[in-house]
N, C-alpha and C positions, 0 to 999 in steps of 0.2 A: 812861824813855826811850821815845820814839816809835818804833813799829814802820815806819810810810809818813809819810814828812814830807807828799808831794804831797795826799793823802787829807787830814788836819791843816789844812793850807793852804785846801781849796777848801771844807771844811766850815767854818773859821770865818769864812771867803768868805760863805757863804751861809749861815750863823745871823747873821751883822753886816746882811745883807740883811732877814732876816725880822726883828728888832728894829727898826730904821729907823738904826742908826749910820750916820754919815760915816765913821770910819776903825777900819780892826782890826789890829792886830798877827800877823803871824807871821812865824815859823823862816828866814833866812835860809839857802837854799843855792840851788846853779847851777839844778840844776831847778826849782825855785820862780821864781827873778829871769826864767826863761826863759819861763815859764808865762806870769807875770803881766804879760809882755814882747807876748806873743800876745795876750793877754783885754786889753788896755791898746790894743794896734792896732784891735783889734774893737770897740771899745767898752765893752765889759763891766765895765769899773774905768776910773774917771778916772786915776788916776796911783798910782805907788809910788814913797815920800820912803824913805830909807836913815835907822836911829832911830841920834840922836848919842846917846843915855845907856847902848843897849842893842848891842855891835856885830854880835852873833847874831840878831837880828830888823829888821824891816821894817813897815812902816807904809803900808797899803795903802788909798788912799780912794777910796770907794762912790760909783756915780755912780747921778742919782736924775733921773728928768723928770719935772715935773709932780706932784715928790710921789709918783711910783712909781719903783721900782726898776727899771733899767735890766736887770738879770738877773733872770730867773723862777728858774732852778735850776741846779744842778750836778750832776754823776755822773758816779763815778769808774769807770771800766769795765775797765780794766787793773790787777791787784793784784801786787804780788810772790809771794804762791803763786798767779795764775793772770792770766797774760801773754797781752795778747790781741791778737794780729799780721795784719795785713792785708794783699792784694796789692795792687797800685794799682788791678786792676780789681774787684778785692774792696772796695773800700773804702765802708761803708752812707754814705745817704743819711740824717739826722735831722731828722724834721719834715719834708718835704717839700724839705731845704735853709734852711727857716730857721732853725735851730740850727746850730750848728758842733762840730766833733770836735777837739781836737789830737791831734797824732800826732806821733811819734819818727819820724825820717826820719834816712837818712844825708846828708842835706843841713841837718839841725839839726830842731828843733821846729818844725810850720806847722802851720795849718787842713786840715783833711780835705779841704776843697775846692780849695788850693792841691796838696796833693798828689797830689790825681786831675790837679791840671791838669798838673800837673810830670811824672806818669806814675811817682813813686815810695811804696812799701806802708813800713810801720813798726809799732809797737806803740800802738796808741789808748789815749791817759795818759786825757783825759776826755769828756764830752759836755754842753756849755752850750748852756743853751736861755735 
């Protein structure tokens, strides 16, 4: 049994990345479909197909330009023993801004930069660069 689904998820995120796959499999649940709802608006993933054989899993495909990977990396920076909550004027900068953050917000999952803009803080799930 998986101790962090979300951790699971964006690591085989980013080993599908460094092999060259187009699509990787993982763990269906609300946080995940939410996740990869956000990295899918950003760019980060081309799309996620729902697996008909599997109904616990998901089928996530890798976006690529030019033959490179459209994401460098992922980090997970929020764990279940250690919750890392921000205020909206706490909320860091990554990369200069060219990375993005999600965040738990009481207005749902958004980018780090959406929720500076909104003026609301939450718990930072990860940091894609």
């Amino acid at each position: 049994m998986l101790q962090y689904e979300v951790a699971d998820c964006l690591t085989r995120i980013k080993n599908g990345y460094a092999v060259g796959k187009k699509t990787v499999s993982v763990r269906k649940t609300k946080l995940n479909i939410q996740i990869l709802a956000v990295m899918q608006s950003k760019g980060s993933i081309e799309g996620v197909s729902m697996n008909e054989e599997d109904p616990f899993h998901m089928n996530v495909q890798l976006g690529y330009s030019k033959g490179r990977a459209v994401m460098r990396d992922v980090k997970v920076h929020s764990r279940p023993a250690i919750r890392r909550y921000y205020k909206a004027s706490k909320i860091p900068l990554f990369k200069s801004g060219l990375s993005y953050g999600i965040i738990t917000t009481s207005k749902g999952l958004m980018t780090t930069h959406q929720a500076k803009k909104d003026g609301v803080g939450g718990e930072l799930i990860c940091v894609v660069e």
